[in-house]
N, C-alpha and C positions, 0 to 999 in steps of 0.2 A: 425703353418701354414707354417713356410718358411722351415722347415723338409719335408712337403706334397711337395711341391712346386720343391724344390731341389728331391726329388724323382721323379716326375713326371719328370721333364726333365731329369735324369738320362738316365729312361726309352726311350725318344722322342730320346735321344742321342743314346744309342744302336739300335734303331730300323733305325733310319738314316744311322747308319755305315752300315748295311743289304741292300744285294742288292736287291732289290724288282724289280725283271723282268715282276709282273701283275700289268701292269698300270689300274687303274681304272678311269671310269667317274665318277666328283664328287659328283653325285647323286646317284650312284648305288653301287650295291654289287656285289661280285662274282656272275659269272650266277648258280653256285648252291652251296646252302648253309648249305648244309646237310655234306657239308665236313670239315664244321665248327663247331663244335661240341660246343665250348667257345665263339660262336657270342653274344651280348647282343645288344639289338637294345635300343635305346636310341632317346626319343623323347621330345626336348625342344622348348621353343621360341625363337624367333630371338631376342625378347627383355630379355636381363639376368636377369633383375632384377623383368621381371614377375612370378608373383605367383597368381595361378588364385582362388578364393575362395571356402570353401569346397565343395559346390554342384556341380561346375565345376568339380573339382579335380574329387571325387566319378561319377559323370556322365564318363568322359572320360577313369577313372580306367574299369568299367563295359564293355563301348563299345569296349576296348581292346582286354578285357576277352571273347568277343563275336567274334572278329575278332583272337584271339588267344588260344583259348580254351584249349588248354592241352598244356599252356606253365605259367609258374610265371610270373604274371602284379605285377609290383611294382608302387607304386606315393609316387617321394620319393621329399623329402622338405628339403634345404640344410640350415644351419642359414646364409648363405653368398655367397653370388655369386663365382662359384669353376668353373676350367674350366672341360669342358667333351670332356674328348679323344677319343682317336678314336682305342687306343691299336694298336696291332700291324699292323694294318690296315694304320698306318703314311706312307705318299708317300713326301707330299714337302708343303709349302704356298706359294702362288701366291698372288702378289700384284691386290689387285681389277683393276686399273686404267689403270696399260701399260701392265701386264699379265707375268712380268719377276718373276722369283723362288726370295725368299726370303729365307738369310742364317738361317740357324737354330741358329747359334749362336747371330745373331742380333735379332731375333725373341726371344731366352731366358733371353737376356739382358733386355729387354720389357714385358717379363713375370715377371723379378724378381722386376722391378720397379712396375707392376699392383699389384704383389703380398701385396706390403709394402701399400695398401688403400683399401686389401682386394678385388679386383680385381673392386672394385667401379669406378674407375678411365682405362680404358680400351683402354686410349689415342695411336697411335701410329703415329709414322711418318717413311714413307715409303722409306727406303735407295734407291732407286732406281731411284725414281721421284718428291723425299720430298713433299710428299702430306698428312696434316693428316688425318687422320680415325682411326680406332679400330682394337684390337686384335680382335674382334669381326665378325669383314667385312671382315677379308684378306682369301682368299681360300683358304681351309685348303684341300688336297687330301688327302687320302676321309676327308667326312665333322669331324669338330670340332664345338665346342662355350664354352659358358659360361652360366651358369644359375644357378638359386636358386630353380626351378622347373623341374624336370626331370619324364617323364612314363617312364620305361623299362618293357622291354619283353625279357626275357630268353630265348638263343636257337633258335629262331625263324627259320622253314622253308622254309618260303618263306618272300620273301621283302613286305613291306607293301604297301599297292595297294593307285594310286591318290585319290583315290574316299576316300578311307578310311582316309587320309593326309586331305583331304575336309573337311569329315565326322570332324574329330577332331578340326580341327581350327574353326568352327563354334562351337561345345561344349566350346573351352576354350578362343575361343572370342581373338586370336592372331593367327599371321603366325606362322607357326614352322618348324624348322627344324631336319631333320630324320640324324641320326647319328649308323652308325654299329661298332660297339668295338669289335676287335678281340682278344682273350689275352690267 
C-alpha cells in the first residue's frame, strides 16, 4: 500500500511541476472531450466508505450502460478506501473555509499519514486557517476523493448530464461526486 501511495504522489508531483495554462471549473471538463482520448469518468460518493448493496450497484451499472452505450461501465469494489485522482487533469486544492491553494507538499505529508490507517482516518488540518476537516472536503481542481465504490466509464464523449447525476444518487441512495481522470 505505501508503494501505491508513494506512486501516486510521484505522479501529483510531476503533474504539479506542468504548467497547466487550462484552468478548469471544478465541476467540469474540457468543453470538448473527444480530444481526450484517455478520459475515464469516475463516479463515487462523497461518503468514502460507501458501498451500496448489490442491487444498487447492478441498477446503477445498467443506467450507465443506458446513458453510455458504446462506452465500457465498470462497478468497481475496492477492499479499502483508496483515493481517486483525477490524472493529469491535477490543477491545485483549495482549502474549503478561506479558499487559499494548498501546498502539494503539505497536502502529501497528510496523504502519507491517511495512508498508514488505510486511508480510514482522513483527518486533516488546514495550514492556512488551522481548521480541521478531511482529505476528503479540501477542493481538489478538478475534482478528486476517496472511496471503496467507484462506476467508471471509459472514453466518454460527452460530460454526464445533471439529470443523469440525479438519475444516480437516487439508485445508490447517496450524493456523489463526478470525477474526470486524464492519463
Amino acid at each position: 500500500m505505501k508503494t501505491s501511495i508513494t506512486y501516486i504522489l510521484l505522479i501529483i508531483i510531476g503533474l504539479v511541476s506542468c504548467t497547466n495554462t487550462n484552468k478548469r471549473v471544478a465541476t467540469r471538463l474540457n468543453e470538448s472531450m473527444e480530444d481526450n482520448p484517455s478520459t475515464i469518468l469516475r463516479i463515487i460518493s462523497t461518503d468514502p466508505s460507501y458501498v451500496p448493496n448489490k442491487a444498487r450497484q447492478e441498477q446503477a451499472t445498467e443506467f450507465l450502460e443506458k446513458v453510455y452505450p458504446n462506452h465500457k461501465v465498470q462497478c468497481i469494489l475496492k477492499d479499502t478506501i483508496e483515493f481517486v485522482d483525477q490524472g493529469q487533469n491535477f490543477d491545485s486544492i483549495i482549502c474549503p473555509f478561506c479558499g487559499r491553494s494548498i501546498e502539494t507538499e503539505y497536502w502529501q505529508d497528510a496523504m502519507e499519514k491517511a495512508d498508514q490507517s488505510r486511508f480510514t482516518d482522513l483527518t486533516f488540518i488546514t495550514p492556512c486557517c488551522n481548521k480541521k476537516t478531511s482529505l476528503n472536503d479540501l477542493r481538489y481542481i478538478t475534482p478528486a476523493g476517496f472511496a471503496e465504490f467507484i462506476l467508471s466509464v471509459d472514453d466518454p464523449e460527452t460530460e454526464i448530464k445533471e439529470i443523469d447525476v440525479t438519475a444516480l444518487e437516487n439508485i445508490l441512495n447517496t450524493h456523489l461526486r463526478i470525477i474526470y481522470a486524464h492519463y
